[in-house]
N, C-alpha and C positions, 0 to 999 in steps of 0.2 A: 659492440658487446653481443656475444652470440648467446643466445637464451636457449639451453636444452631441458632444462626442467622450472615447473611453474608451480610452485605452491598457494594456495589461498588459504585462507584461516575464514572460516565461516562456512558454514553448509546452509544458509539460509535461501531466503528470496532470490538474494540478488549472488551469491557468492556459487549459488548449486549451477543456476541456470546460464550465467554469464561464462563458467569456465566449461564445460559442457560444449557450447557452443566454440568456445577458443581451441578447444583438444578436438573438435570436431574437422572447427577449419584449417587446423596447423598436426595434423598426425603425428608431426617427426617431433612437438614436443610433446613429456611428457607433463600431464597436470593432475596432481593430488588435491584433491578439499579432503581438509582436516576440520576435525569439530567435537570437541571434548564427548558431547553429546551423546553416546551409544546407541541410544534407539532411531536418532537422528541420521548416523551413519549406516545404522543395520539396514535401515528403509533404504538409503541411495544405491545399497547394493540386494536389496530386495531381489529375487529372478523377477518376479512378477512386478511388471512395470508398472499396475494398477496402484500398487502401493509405495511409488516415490511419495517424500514426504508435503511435496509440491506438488497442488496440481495448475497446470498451464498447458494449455493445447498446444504440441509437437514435443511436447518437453519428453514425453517417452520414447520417439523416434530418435531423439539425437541422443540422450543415452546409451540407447540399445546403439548406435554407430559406434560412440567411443570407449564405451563404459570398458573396462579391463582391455582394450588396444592400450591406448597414450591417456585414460582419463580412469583417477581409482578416487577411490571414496574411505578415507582412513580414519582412526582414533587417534595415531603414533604423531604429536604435530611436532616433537622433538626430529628425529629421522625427516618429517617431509622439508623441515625449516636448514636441516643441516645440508639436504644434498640441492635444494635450492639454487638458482643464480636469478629466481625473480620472485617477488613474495606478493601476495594481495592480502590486504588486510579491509576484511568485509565480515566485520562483526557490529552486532547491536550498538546502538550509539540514541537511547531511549531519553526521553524528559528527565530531568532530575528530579526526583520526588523529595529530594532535602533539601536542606542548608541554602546556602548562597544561590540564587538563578533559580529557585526549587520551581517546577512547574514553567522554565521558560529554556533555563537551558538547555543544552544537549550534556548527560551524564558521556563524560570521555572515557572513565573508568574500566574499559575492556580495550578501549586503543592504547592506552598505556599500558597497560599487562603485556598485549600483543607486542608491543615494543623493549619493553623489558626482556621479552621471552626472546626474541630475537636477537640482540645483544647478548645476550647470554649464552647462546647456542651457536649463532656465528662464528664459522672459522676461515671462510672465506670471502669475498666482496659481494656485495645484495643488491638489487634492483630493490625496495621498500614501494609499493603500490598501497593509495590511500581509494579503496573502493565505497567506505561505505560513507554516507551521508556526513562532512565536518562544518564546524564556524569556521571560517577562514581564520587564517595563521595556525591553526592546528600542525601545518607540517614543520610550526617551526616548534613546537614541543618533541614531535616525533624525532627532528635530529637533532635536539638538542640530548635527549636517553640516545640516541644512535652512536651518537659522535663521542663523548663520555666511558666509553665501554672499556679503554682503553687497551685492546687486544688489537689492533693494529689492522683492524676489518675496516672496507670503504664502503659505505652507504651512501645510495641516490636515492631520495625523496620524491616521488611522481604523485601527483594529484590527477584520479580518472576518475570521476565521478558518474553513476549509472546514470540511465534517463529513460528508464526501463517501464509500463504501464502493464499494472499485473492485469494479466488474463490476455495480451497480445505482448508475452515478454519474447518469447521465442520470436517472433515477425522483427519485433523489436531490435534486437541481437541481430539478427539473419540480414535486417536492413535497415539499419540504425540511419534516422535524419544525418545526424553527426556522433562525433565519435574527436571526446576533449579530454587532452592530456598537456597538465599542466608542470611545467620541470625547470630544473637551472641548468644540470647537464644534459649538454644537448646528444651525446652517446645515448645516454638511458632513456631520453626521448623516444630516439630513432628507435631503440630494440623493442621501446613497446609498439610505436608506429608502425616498424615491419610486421607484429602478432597479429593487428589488426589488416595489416594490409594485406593480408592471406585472402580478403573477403568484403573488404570496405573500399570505395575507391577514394583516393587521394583526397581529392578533394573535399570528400566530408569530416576528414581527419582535421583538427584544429590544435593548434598548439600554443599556450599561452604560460607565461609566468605561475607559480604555483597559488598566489592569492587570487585571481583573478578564473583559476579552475576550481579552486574550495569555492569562493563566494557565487561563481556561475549557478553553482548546483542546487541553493537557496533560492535565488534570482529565480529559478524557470520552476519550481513549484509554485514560490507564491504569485507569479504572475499568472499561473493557470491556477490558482486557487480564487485568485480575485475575480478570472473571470463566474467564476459559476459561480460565488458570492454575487457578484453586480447581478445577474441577471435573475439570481433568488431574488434580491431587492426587489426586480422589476416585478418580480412574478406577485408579490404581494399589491404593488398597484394596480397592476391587472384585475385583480378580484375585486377590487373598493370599484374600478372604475369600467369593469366590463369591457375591458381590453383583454386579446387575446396573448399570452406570453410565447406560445411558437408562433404565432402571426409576427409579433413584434420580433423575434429573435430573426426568424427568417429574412423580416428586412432590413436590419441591421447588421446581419450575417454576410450577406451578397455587397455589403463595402468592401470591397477590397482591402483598405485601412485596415479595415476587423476583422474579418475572415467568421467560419461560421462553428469554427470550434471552439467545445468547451464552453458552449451557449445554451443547453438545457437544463431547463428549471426543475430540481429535485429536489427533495426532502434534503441534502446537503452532500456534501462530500466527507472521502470518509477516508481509509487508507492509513498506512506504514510510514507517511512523507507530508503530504499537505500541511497538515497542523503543527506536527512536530519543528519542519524546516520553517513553517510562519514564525512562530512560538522562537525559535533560534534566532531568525533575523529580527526580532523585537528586543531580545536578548541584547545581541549584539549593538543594535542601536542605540539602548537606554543604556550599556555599557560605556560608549562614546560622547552621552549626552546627548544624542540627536535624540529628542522628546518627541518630536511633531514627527521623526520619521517611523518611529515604534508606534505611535499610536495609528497614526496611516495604516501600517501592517496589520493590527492588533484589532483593527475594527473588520477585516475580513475574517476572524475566528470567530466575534462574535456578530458576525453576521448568520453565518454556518448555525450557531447552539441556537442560536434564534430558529431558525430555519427548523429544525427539528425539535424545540418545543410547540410552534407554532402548528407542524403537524398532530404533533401528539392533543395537541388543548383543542384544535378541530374537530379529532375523533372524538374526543368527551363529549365537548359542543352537543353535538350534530346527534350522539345517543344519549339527548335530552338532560344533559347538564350531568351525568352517573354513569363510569360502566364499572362499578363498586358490585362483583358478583358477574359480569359480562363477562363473556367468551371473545377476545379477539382473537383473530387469526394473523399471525404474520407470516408472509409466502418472502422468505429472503433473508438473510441473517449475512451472507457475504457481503463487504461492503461495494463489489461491485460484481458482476456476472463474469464468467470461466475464471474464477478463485476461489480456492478454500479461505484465503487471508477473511479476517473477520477483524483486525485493528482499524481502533475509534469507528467501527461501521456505525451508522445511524441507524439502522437496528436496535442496535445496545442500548442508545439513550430513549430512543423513542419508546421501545421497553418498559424501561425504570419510570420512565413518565407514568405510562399506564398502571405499573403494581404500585406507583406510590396510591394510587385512587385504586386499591384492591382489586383489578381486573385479573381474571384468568385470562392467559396467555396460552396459543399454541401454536409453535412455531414450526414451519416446513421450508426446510433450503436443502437441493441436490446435494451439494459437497461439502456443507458443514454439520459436523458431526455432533450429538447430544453434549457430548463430555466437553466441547470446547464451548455450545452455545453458554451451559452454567458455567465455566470459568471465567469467561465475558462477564455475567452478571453477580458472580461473588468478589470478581475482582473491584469493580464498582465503592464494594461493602457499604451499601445502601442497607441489606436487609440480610439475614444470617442466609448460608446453603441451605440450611431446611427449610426455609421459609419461599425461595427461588425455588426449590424443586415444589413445594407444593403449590407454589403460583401459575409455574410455568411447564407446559409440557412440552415434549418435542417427538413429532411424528416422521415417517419414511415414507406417507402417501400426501399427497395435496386436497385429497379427496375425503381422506380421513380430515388431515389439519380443517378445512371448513366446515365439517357437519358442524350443526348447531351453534354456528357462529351468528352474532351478534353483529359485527362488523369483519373486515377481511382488511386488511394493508399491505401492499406490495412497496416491498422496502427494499428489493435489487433487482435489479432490470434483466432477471436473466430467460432468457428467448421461450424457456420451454412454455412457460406463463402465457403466452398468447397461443400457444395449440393446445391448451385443456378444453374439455367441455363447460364450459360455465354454463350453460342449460342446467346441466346435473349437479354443479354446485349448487345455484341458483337454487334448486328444491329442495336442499339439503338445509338452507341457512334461514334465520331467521326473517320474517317479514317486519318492514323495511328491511330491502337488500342492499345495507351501506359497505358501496366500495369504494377505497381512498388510494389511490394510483399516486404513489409517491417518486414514481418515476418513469409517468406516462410512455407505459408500453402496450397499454390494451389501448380496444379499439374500440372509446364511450360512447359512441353513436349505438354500435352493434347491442353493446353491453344494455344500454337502456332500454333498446327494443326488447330485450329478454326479461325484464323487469326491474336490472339493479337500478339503485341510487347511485350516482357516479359522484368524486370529489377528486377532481384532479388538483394540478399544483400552478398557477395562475389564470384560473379561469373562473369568470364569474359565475 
């Protein structure tokens, strides 16, 4: 099956940057992201690269390669779906906030659309590509509308699931571990096998049955989401017991067995995936009656809200039982450093923890912007928008955000934070100088020589 033009349906996370890269390393096809979206599309074709609607370091370089050669950025998804011969479907696929599974399962309601619309527009044979995030057996909903259409079109079902880590997506893409596509025909296989083989070598390419590529993709979040749950865990023993939690991680890191990632004790994990794909496969579980295997899963998420109330009830702690009228500062709102993304960031709850105790908030993160930090927090609807905007401020200097703070919280690990002057914060903020390092990137030794109070995250 010769693939000369590649459509994807989503201009998100994973649907901008993944095709991007494919029209980069395959020129002679061409690739359209389509996305109802307007303002969404107008940014991917932005001139100024500044303002892609993603930010991820290289992400501008390799637009600027293919952007109007072989790679466009459209509204039209009728036209890109029709002259198609391979289709990616990387659209949202969010928790169900209703009915049946509300809060556990994955809402399909935009993968069906997507499949419906394609059936519909189809008039010749499709490659169907499942990109974004599914429960397993989802591809057999997808051909079950495929197959049904009764226009005399042939559909191949492919399961590719990302394994993408925002803020190194592009590295990611460029030199993917592996690279798993899951299929029955083994033609439609192959065609995507050759897109990637443009850049990937054989060998990382992996080819499995279609359930066993939807359920992989659950599989390898929450195995990396348990580990930074278990070693949260530890990180709490640490502090009762005056163990160190990077002393401990480090040498249980250098097992070989375990290896040393995805071993740092943080205020918790945060992300577009982890909770969501937990939250799925508990789903799925208690769907099947495995009780004891959902609840296994189920106790890594609340390990996690643990984890970041535990922070948030520290801060109160430590400013004498009240910061009802306190100034905190928070330096981070992205739930992890080089992203704009701010979904489920611990940020957000560690937040609402503090304004439920009337704390003034002011928040400072490079690339996230005021208008998304309050949608974060009205989204919640904990408390009305006018009641968030008078709580919360959000500043453009790090130096402003601390004058006159009360306490400070570094709630995303991102690099710039350790080259500020904290001397000149340090004079700026109130006396005691309490600082809670939620994701031990400063350097507490240095930091108390200048006079802070330090409060890392498993240490006595």
């Amino acid at each position: 099956m010769k693939i000369d033009k590649i459509c994807c349906i989503g201009a998100g996370y994973v649907g901008g940057p993944t095709m991007s890269v494919i029209a980069q390393k395959n020129p002679q096809i061409q690739v359209t992201v389509v996305d109802l979206n307007h303002e969404r599309i107008a940014a991917w074709n932005d001139a100024d690269l500044n303002k892609l609607p993603i930010y991820e370091p290289g992400l501008d370089k390799v637009v600027a390669e293919a952007r109007n050669r072989n790679l466009f950025f459209s509204t039209d998804v009728e036209k890109a779906i029709d002259e198609a011969d391979m289709i990616f479907i990387s659209v949202n696929t969010p928790t169900k906030t209703y009915g049946k599974g509300k809060g556990q399962a994955a809402d399909l309601k935009y993968i069906e659309l997507c499949a419906r619309q394609i059936a519909a527009i189809a008039k010749s044979d499709k490659i169907v590509v499942e990109k974004s995030t599914l429960p397993v057996r989802t591809a057999e909903a997808l051909k079950s509308i495929l197959d049904h259409t009764g226009n005399g079109v042939n559909f191949h079902v492919l399961s590719n699931p990302e394994f993408l880590a925002e803020g190194t997506a592009i590295q990611d893409l460029q030199k993917p571990d592996r690279i798993l596509i899951g299929g029955e025909n083994q033609e439609a296989i192959q065609a995507l096998v050759d897109i990637y083989g443009a850049w990937v070598p054989t060998d990382r390419i992996i080819t499995t049955n279609l359930w066993s590529s939807e359920l992989s993709k659950l599989v390898a979040n929450a195995f990396l989401a348990q580990r930074v749950s278990s070693i949260n865990a530890i990180s709490e023993l640490c502090e009762v017991t005056g163990a160190n939690v990077d002393e401990v991680a480090r040498a249980i890191g250098m097992d070989s067995r375990i290896g040393s990632k995805f071993l740092r004790a943080s205020v918790g994990f945060g992300g577009s995936c982890f909770q969501k794909d937990i939250l799925n496969l508990v789903y799925i579980a208690r769907s099947y009656n495995l009780y004891e295997v959902a609840d296994y899963w189920e106790q890594v998420i609340m390990m996690n809200n643990h984890q970041k109330d535990r922070f948030a009830d520290n801060i109160i702690k430590t400013l004498y039982n009240t910061v009802n009228g306190k100034n905190i500062t928070l330096l981070g709102w992205a739930f992890k450093k080089d992203t704009n993304d701010t979904r489920e960031s611990a940020a957000i709850y560690v937040a609402d923890h503090l304004l439920d105790e009337e704390a003034f908030i002011t928040v400072y993160d490079p690339k996230v912007t005021a208008e998304q930090i309050y949608k974060d927090l009205d989204y919640l609807g904990t408390r009305s928008p006018a009641e968030n905007r008078r709580l919360v401020k959000v500043v453009n200097s790090p130096y402003q955000a601390c004058e006159q703070a009360h306490a400070i919280a570094i709630l995303t690990e991102w690099d710039e934070f350790k080259a500020y002057n904290w001397q000149q914060i340090y004079d700026k903020v109130f006396k005691p100088a309490f600082l809670f390092d939620g994701r031990g990137v400063l350097d507490g030794q240095q930091l108390m020589m200048q006079g802070f109070t330090i409060y890392g995250i498993g240490r006595c």
